[in-house]
Each structure stands twice: as C-alpha cells, then as structure tokens.
C-alpha positions as CSV (number, residue, x, y, z in Angstrom):
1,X,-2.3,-16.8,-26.4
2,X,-1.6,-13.8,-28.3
3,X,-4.4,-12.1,-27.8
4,X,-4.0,-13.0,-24.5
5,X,-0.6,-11.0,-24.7
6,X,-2.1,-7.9,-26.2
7,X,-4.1,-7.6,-23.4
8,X,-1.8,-7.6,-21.3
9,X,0.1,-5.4,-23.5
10,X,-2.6,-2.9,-23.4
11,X,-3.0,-3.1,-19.7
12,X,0.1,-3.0,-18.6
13,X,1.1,0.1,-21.1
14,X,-2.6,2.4,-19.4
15,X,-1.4,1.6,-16.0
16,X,1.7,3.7,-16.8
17,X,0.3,6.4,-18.5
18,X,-2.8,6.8,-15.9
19,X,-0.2,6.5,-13.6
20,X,1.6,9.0,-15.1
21,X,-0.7,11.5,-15.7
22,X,-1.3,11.4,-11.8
23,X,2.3,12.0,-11.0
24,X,2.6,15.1,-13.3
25,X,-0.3,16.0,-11.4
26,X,2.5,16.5,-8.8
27,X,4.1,19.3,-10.4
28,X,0.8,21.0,-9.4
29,X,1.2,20.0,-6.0
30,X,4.5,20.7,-5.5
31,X,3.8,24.3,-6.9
32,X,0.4,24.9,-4.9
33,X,2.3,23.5,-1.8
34,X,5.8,25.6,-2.1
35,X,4.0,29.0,-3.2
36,X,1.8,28.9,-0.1
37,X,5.0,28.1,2.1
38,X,7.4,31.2,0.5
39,X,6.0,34.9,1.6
40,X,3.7,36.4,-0.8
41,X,6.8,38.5,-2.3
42,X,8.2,35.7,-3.9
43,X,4.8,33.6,-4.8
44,X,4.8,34.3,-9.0
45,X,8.7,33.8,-8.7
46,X,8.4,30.3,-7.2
47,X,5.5,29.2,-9.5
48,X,7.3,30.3,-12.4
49,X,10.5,28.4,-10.9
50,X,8.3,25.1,-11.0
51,X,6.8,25.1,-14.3
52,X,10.3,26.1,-16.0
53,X,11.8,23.0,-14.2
54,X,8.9,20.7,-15.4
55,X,9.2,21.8,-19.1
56,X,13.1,21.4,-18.6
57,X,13.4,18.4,-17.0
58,X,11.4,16.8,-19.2
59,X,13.7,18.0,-22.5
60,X,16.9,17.1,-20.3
61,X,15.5,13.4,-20.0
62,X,14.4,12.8,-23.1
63,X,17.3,14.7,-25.0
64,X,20.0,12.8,-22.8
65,X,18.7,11.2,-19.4
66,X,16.9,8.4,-20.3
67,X,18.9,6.9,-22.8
68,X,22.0,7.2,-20.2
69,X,19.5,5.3,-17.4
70,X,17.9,2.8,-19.9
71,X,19.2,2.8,-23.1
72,X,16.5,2.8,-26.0
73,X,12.8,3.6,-26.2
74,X,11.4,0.2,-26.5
75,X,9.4,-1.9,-24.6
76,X,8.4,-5.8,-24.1
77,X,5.7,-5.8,-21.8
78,X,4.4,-2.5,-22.6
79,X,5.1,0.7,-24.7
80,X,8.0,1.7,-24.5
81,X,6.8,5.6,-25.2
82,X,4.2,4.9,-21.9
83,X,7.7,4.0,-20.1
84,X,9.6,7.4,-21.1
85,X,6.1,9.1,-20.2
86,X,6.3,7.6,-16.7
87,X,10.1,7.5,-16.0
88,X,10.0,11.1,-16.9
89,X,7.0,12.6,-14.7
90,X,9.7,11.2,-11.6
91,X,12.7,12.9,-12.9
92,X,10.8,16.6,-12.9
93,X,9.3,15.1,-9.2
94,X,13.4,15.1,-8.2
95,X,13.7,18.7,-9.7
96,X,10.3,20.2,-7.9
97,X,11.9,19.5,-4.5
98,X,15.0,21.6,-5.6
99,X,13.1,24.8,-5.6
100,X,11.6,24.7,-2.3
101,X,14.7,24.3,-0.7
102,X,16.8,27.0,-3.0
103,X,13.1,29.5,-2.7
104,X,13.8,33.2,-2.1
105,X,16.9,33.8,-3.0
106,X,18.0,32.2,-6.0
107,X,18.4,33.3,-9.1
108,X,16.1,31.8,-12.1
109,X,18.5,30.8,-14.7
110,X,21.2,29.7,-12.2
111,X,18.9,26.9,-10.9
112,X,17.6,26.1,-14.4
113,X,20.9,25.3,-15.0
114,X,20.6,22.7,-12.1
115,X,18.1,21.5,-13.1
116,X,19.5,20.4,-16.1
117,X,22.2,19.0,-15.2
118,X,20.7,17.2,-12.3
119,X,17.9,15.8,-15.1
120,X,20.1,14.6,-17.5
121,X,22.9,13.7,-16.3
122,X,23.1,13.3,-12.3
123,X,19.7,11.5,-11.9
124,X,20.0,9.1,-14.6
125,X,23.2,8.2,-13.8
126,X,22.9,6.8,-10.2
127,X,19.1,5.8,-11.5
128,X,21.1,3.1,-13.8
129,X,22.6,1.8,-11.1
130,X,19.8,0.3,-9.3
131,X,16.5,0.9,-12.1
132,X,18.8,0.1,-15.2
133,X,20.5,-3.1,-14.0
134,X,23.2,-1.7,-12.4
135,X,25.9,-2.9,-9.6
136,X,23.5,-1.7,-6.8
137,X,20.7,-3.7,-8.3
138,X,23.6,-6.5,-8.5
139,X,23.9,-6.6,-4.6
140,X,20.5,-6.5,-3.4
141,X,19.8,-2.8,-3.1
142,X,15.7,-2.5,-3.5
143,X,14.1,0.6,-3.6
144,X,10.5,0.0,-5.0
145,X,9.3,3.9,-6.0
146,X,12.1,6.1,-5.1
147,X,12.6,7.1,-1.8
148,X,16.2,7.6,-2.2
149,X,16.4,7.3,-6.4
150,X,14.3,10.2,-6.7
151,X,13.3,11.7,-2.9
152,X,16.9,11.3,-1.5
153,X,18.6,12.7,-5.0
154,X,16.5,15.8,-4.7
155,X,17.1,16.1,-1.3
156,X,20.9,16.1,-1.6
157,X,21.3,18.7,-4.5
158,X,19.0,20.8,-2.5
159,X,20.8,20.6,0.3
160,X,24.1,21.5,-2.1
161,X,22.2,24.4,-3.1
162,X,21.4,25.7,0.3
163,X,24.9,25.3,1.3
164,X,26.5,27.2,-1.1
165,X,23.6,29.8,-1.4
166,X,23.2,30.6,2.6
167,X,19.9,31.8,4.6
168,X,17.3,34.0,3.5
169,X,18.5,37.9,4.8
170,X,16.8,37.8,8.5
171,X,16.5,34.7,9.1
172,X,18.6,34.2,11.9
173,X,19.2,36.5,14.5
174,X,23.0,37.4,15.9
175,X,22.1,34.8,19.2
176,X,21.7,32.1,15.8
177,X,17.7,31.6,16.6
178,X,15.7,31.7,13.8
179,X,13.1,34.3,12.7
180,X,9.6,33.3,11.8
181,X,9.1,34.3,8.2
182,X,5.3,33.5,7.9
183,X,3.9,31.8,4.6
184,X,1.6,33.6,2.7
185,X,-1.3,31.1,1.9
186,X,-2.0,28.3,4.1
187,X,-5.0,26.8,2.5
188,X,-2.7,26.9,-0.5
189,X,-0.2,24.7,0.9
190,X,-3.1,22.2,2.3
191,X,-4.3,22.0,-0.9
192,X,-0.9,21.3,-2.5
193,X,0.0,18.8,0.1
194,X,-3.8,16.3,-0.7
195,X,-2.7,16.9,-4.7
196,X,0.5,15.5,-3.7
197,X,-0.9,12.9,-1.8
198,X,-2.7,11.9,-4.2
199,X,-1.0,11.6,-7.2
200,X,1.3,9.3,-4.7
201,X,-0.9,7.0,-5.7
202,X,-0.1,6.6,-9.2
203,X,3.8,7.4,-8.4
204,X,3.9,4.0,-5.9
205,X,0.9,2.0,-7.7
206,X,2.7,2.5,-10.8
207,X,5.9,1.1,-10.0
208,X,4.3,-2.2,-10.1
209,X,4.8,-1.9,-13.8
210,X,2.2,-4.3,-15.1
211,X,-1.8,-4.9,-14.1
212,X,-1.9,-7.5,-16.6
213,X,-2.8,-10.4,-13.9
214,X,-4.9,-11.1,-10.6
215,X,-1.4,-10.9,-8.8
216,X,-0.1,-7.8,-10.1
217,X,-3.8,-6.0,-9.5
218,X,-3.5,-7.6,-5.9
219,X,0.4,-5.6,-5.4
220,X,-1.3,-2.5,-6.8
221,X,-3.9,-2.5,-4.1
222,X,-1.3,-3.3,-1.6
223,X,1.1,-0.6,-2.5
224,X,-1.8,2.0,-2.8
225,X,-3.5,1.2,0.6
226,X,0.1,1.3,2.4
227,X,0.8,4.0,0.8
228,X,-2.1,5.9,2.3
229,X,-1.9,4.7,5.7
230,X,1.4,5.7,6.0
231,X,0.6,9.3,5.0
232,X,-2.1,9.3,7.3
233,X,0.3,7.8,9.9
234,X,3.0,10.7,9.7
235,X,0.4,13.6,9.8
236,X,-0.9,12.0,13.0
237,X,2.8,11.7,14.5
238,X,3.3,15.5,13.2
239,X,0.4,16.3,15.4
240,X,0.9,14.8,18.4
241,X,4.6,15.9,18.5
242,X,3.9,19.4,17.7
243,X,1.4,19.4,20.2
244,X,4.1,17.7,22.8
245,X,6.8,20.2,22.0
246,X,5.4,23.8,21.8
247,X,1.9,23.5,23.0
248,X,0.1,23.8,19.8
249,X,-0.3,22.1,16.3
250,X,1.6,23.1,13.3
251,X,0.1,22.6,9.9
252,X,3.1,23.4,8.3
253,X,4.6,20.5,10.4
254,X,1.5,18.2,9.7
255,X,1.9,19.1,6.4
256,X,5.0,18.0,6.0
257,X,4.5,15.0,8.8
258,X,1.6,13.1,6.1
259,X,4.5,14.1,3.0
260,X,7.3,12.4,4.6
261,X,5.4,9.3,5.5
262,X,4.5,9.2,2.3
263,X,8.5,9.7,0.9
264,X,8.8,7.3,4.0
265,X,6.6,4.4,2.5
266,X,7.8,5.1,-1.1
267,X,10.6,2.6,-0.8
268,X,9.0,-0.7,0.1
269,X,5.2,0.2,-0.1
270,X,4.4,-3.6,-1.6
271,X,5.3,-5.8,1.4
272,X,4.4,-4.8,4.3
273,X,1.0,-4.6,6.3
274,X,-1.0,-2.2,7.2
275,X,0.4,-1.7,10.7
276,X,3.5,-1.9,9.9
277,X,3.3,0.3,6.7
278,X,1.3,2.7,10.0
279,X,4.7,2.3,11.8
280,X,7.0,3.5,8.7
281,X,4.7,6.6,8.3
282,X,4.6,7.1,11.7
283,X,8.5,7.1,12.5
284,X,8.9,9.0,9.4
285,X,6.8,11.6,10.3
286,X,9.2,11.9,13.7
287,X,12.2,12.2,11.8
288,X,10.7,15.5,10.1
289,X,9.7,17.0,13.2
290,X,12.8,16.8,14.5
291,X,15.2,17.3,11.7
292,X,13.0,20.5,11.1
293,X,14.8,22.5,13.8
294,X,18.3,20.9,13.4
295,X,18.4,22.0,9.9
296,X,17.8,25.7,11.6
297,X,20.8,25.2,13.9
298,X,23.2,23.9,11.1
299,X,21.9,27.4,9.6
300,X,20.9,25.5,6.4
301,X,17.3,27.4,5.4
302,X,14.7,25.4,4.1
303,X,12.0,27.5,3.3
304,X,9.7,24.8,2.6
305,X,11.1,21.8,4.7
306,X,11.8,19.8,1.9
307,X,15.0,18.5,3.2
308,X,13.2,17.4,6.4
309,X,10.9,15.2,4.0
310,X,12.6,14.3,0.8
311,X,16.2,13.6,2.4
312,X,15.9,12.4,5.9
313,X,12.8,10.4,5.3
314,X,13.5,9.5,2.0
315,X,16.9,7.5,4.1
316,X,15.0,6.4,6.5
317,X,12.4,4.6,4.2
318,X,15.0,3.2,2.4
319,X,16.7,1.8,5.4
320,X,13.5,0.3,6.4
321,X,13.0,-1.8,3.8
322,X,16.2,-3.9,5.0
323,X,15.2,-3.9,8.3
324,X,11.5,-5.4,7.7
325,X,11.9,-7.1,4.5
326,X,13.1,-10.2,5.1
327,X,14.6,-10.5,1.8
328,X,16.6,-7.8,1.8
329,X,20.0,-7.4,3.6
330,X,20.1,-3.9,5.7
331,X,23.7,-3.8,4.6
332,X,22.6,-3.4,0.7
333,X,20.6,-0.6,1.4
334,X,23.1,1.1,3.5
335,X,25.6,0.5,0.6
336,X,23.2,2.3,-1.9
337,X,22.2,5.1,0.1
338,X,25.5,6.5,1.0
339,X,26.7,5.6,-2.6
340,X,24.0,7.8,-3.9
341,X,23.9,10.0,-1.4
342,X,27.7,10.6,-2.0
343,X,27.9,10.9,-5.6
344,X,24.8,13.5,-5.8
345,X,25.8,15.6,-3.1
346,X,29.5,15.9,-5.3
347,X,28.2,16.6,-8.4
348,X,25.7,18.9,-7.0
349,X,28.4,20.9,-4.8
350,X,30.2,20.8,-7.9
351,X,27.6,22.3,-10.6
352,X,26.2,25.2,-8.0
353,X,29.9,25.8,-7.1
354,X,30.3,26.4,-10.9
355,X,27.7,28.6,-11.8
356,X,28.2,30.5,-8.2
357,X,31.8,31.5,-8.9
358,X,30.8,32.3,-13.0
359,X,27.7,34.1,-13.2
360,X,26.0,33.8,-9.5
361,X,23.4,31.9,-8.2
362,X,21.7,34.7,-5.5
363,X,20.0,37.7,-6.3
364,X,21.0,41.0,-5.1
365,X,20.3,42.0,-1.7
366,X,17.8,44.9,-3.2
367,X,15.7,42.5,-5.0
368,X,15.8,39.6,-1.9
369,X,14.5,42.7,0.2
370,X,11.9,43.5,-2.6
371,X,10.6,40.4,-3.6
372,X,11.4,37.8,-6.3
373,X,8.6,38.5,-7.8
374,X,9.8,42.3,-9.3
375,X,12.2,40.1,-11.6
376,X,9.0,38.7,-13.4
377,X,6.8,41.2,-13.8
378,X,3.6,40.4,-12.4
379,X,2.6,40.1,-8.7
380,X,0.7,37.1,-7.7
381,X,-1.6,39.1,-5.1
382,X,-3.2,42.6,-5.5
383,X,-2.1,43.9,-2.4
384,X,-1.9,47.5,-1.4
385,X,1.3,47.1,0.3
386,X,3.5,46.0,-2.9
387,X,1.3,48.0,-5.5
388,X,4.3,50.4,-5.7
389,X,6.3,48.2,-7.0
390,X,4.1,47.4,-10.2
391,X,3.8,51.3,-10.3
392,X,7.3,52.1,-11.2
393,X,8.6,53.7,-7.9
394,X,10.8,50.7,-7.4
395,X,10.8,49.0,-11.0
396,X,12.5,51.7,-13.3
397,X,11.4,52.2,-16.9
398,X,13.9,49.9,-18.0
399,X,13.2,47.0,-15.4
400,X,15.7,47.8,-13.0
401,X,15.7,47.8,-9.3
402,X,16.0,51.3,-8.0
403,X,14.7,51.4,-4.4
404,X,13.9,48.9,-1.8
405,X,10.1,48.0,-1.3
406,X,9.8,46.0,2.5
407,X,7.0,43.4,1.1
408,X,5.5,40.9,3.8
C-alpha cells in the first residue's frame, strides 16, 4: 500500500508540472498572438509588455498571492512545490489577457503596476473563494479550469483599463464608426492562437489534479477531447458568421471564434459529451462575434478582442455549466459570476484610477503617434518606413521624443 501511494504521489505531482510547463507555454501564445494583432509600431512594446507580466506575476504570487488563495506550500496528494508551479502559470494566463486589451497606448510601468496588484492580491482573493474553500465553493459555485476565476478576472480588469484609458488616437471617426487599424503579422497571430490551443490542454487536463487511477486518466481524456472540440466548434461558428454578416471570412474573428470556445469549455470541460461540449464552443464562438462590434459602439477599444473572448465567453461558459450540469444549480453560478465579476471590476477601477490620477497610465500623444516601440529601443521589423526613428531624427540623443514619425 505505500508504494502504492508513492505512485500515485509521483503521478499525480508530473501531471502538474507537464501540465504546467504547457500552460506557460501560453505566455508564448498569448505574446505571438497579441504582437501579430497590434500594428507593427508597437510589436517589441507589446512583447516586452508580456514577458515583464510573466516574470512579475509569478514574483507577486509567490511573494503574496498564493499564500492569501491557499495558505502554505504543502501538499497530500502531490508536491506541493508542483501545485505553486501550476497555480502560478494561471495567474500570469489572467495578466497576459490584460495587455491586449490595454495595447497601444499604455504606459509600461503603469500596467506593471496592475499587474501586480491584480497577481497578488485581486486574483487570489476572489480565487479563495471558490479554489481555496471559500463561501462560493460553500454554495455550489463550480468552475472546473477557470473560465470566470482566471478568463473572466482578466477580462474585467481589462476592461477597467480600457475604460479609464480611452481608444487608440483614430480609432473612431466623428460619425462614432470605427477605423480599421490593420495588424501587422497575421501568420503571427495564427500561430499564437494553435500555441494557445494547445497548451489548453494542459490548462483544462490539469485541473483534474491527479492521474493516479483508471478513473482520473478516463476525466483527463474527457476534458482534453471536449476541450478540443469545442475550440474547433467556435472557429467554425466564427466562420460561418463572418461569412453571413460581411460577405467574407475573418481570421481575426476565427481566431478569436476557436479561443473563445475554448475560454467557453474551460468551465465544465469534464461532463459533458462531445456534442454538447460542440454546442458550448459553438454558442461561444457567437457570443465573440457579436460582442466584437458592440464593444466598438460602447467606444471601449480592444485591440486584440480579448474582452470578446476572455469576459463574455468566459460568463457564458460558466453559466453553462448550471444550465447542463445537472448537479449544479444555475443560480450558484449566477451568484459567483456577478460576485466576481463585481469585486474585480472595483478593485480594478480602483488601482488604474490610482495610478492614472498619480503618475498616468497613457503615453503621450507624440509617442502613440510614433510607435510604442521608440520607448524601448529596438524595432521589431527592419522596415524603411520607421528606420528614422532608430536613426535619431525622432529619438534625441538623450532618448526623447522630438518629432512625430506616422509608422503603419
């Protein structure tokens, strides 16, 4: 019998740290995927945004968040350093879908600051409520991977952010219609959505938490083929509705269709069937289309879509989960995702109302108009039309912005 238990020990502690290592692989995605949606002037700005917020998050957790969501290091069934490693690769998941939303505009420490905050304190906080034992674990609430504990949480600081930031300069015209602003690497983007597709794998197969038995192996399998299907459902949905509505197919929009069945599916992936998990995807990938272009007319900018993904399917799959799982009362899940919702979008309003009124959380209109990118130094493509300002002519000696370079 104890040997028996240290293989199971063993087991169970590798499944979190495969799994984890797949999630970080994320960060990638998230990086590849948001630096082909932004315009080329802002590309090394936006990759620098997203490994600073991974290093970060991760010191936040370990310094502060994880003991406020769980309490100590250890572990019964596993190691309880695999746990940290896994819990952790989630909270910087949270943080990556900040800096899509905020991309363009924002300044760098500003949203570092966020990002702290939202890491170690904010995150962990309502994640204890539901993952640490809390009252919303008390009455029923059930969310499996995250689709509101990590997805949604994102979702509502961006959209704090975005608020209290405004659009990008252009965006909108004086009738209120907005202007295309065309990403600068789409085979970047595709790319960055299949990493993030599949390191989903490891984020929902993970949260099974142990592969010690036949049954637990069996849930893994479940949860990774729903979890699939349901990406593949909302890129279809994407497809057909962008083909419907203006005549032609948006990747951008089938990109983001196959992510938010995925954010979709992240909340109950280990009980439903194929066809329905099909369905989930599938409405989820709706929702994004159309919350795409109400966002626009609310005149919250979203560079990237993330709020169309992270937030409105990240509710949506979470409310699914009481409406198909038998076990689970639709009112519980309504209760935690306007509890959550509530208390993220405060203390979000709160922290980038703080740091906008004290030291500013948008760049100067010269530097928007410039590119991002002058404030780090290097360009991230070696193109004629923005080799002046790596020359000097609109960099100063000293690093200062003296004249306005229009970069596409």
């Amino acid at each position: 019998m104890e040997n028996y238990n240290d293989i199971a020990y063993i087991l169970n502690t590798f499944l979190l740290l495969f799994s984890g290592c797949l999630v970080m692989l994320m960060a990638a995605g998230f990086a590849m995927l948001e630096s082909g949606l932004v315009r080329s002037k802002n590309t090394t700005a936006i990759l620098t945004k997203n490994i600073g917020l991974y290093a970060l998050a991760c010191i936040g957790f370990y310094m502060v968040g994880y003991q406020l969501m769980y309490g100590d290091f250890t572990g019964e069934n596993h190691s309880g350093m695999a746990d940290f490693f896994f819990q952790v690769v989630f909270v910087a998941t949270a943080a990556s879908i900040v800096s899509g939303t905020i991309a363009e505009r924002a300044k760098f420490w500003p949203f570092m600051g966020v990002v702290l905050v939202l890491t170690a304190i904010i995150y962990p906080a309502q994640g204890a409520w539901t993952w640490g034992g809390g009252w919303l674990s008390d009455i029923g609430f059930s969310d499996f991977a995250g689709s509101t504990i990590v997805h949604s949480v994102g979702g509502w600081c961006a959209l704090a952010g975005a608020m209290l930031l405004g659009p990008r300069a252009g965006r909108y015209n004086k009738n209120g219609k907005p202007n295309m602003m065309a990403p600068a690497n789409l085979p970047l983007a595709t790319l960055g959505t299949f990493i993030l597709w599949f390191g989903w794998f490891g984020f929902n197969g993970g949260s099974q938490l142990a592969m010690s038995t036949k049954a637990d192996v069996d849930a893994i399998a479940t949860v990774i083929a729903n979890t699939n299907i349901a990406a593949c459902a909302g890129a279809l949905m994407a497809m057909i509705m962008t083909y419907i509505f203006y005549k032609r197919i948006d990747l951008t929009m089938v990109l983001n269709g196959a992510l938010a069945g995925l954010v979709s599916i992240t909340a109950g992936p280990d009980y439903p069937t194929m066809w329905l998990a099909c369905v989930i995807g599938m409405i989820g990938g709706a929702f994004c289309v159309y919350a795409v272009p109400l966002w626009d007319k609310l005149k919250i900018d979203d560079p990237v879509g993330a709020l169309s993904v992270h937030l409105v399917a990240g509710i949506w799959g979470t409310l699914a989960v009481g409406i198909f799982k038998p076990d689970v009362a639709f009112m519980s899940q309504l209760i935690g995702v306007a509890s959550i919702g509530g208390f993220v979008l405060v203390c979000s309003l709160i922290t980038w109302a703080a740091l906008k009124y004290s030291v500013g959380i948008r760049v100067s209109k010269e530097i928007e108009n410039a590119g991002l990118d002058t404030e780090c130094g290097t360009p991230a493509y070696s193109l004629s039309k923005t080799s002046a300002v790596w020359k000097g002519e609109v960099i100063g000696a000293r690093g200062k912005l003296t004249a306005v370079s229009l970069i596409p």
